[in-house]
Z-matrix of the N, CA and C atoms (Angstrom, degrees):
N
C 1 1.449
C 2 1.537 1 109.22
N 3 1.399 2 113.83 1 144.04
C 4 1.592 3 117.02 2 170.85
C 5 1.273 4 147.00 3 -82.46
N 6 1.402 5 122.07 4 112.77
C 7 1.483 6 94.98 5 -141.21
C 8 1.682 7 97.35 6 -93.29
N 9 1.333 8 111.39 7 175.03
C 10 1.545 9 123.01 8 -155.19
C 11 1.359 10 102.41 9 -77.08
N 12 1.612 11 130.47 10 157.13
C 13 1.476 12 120.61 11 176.71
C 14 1.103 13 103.25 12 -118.11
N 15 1.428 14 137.64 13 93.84
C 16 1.090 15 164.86 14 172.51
C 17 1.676 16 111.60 15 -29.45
N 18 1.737 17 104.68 16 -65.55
C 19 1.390 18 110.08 17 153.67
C 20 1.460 19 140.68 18 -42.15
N 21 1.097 20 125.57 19 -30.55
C 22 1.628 21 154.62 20 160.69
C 23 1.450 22 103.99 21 -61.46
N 24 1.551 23 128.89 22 -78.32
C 25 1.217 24 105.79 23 162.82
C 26 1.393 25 158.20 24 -51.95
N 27 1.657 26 82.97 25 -16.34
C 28 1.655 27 92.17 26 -178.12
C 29 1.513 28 124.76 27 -70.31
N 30 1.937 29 95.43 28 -36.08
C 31 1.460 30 132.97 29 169.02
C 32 1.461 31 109.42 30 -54.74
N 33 1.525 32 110.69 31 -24.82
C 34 1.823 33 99.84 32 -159.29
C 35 1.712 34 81.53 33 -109.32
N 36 1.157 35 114.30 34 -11.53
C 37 1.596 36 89.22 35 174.28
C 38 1.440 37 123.03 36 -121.23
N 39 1.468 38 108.07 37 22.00
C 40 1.796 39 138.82 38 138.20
C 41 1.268 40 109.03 39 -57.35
N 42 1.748 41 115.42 40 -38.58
C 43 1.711 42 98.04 41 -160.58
C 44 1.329 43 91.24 42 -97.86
N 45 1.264 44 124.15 43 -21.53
C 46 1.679 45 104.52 44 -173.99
C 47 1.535 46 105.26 45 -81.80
N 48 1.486 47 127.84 46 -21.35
C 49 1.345 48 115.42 47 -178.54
C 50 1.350 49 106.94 48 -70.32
N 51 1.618 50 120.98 49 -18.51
C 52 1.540 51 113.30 50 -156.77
C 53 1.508 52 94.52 51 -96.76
N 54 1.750 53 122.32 52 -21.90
C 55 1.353 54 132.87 53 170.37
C 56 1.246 55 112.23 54 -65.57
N 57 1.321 56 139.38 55 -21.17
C 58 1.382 57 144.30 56 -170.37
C 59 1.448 58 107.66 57 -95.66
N 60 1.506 59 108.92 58 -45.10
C 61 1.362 60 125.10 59 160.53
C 62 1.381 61 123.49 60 -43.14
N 63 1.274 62 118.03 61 -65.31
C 64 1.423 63 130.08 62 174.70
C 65 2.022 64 104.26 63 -55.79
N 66 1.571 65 111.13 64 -59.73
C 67 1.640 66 85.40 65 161.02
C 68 0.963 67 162.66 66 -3.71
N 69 1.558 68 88.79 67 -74.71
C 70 1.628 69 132.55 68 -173.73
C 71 1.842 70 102.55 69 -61.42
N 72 1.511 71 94.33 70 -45.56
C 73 1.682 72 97.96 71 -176.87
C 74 1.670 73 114.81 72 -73.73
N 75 1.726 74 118.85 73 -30.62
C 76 1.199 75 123.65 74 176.47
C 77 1.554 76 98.02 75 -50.88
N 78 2.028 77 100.58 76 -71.89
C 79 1.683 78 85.79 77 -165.18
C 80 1.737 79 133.75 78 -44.70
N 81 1.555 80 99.96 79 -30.74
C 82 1.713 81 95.94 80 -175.47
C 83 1.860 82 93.66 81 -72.31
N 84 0.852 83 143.02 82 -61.47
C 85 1.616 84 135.55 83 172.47
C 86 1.502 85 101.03 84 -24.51
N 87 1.153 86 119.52 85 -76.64
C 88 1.271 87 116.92 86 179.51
C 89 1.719 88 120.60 87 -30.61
N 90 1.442 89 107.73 88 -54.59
C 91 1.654 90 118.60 89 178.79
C 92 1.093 91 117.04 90 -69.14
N 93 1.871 92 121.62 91 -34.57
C 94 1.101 93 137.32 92 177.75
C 95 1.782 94 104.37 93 -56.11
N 96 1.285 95 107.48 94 -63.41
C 97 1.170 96 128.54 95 163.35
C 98 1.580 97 130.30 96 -37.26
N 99 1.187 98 119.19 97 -31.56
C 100 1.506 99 127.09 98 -170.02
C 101 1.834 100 95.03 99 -97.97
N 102 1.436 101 97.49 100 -36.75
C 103 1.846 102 110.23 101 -173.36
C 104 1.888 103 108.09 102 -66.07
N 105 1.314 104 99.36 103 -44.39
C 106 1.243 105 103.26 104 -167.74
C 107 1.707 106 96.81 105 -81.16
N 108 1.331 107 141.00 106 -22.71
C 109 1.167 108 126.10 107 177.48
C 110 1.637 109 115.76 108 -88.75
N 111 1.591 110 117.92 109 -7.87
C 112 1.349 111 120.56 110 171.29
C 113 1.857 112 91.65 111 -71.72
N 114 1.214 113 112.94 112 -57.67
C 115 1.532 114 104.55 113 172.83
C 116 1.891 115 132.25 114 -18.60
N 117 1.043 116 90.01 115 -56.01
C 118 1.304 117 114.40 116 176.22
C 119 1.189 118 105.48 117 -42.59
N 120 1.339 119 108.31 118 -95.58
C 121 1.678 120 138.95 119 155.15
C 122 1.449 121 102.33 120 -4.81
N 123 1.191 122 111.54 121 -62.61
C 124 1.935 123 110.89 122 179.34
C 125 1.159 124 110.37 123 -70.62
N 126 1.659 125 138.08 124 -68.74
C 127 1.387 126 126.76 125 151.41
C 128 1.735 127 125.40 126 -9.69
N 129 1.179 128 134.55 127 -29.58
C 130 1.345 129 138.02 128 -152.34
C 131 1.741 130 85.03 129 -122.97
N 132 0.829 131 120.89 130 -43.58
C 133 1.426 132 99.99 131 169.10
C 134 1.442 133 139.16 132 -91.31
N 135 1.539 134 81.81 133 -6.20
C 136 1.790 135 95.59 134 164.00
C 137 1.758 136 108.04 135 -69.97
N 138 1.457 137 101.16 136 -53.95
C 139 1.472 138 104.88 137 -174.43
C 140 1.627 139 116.91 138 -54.37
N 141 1.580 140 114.40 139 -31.31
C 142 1.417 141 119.66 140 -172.50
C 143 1.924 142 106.67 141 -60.90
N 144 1.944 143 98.47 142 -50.78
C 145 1.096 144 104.42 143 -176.90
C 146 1.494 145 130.48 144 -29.79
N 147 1.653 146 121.20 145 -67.31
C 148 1.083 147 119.93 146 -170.12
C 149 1.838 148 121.15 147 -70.34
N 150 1.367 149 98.43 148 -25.77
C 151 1.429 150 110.97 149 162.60
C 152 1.278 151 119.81 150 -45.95
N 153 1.333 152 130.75 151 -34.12
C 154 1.539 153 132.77 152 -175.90
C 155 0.983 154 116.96 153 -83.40
């Protein structure tokens, strides 16, 4: 019988925590990212407003 490789799993479930991790950080960049450019967008039309 074969016995289990302890090291192998430990390794394969290092890379998925550090893969979930790395995710996790894209999406808030991503939101961070989408939030801070609605900013913009609102800023720039605040400024246009009183000008007219």
């Amino acid at each position: 019988m074969a016995r289990t490789n302890y090291s192998f799993e430990k390794r394969q479930k290092e890379l998925a925590k550090k893969k979930k991790q790395e995710e996790k950080l894209q999406q808030k960049l991503e939101k961070k990212k989408k939030t801070d450019d609605g900013r913009e967008d609102a800023a720039a039309e605040t400024e246009v407003l009183p000008s007219e």
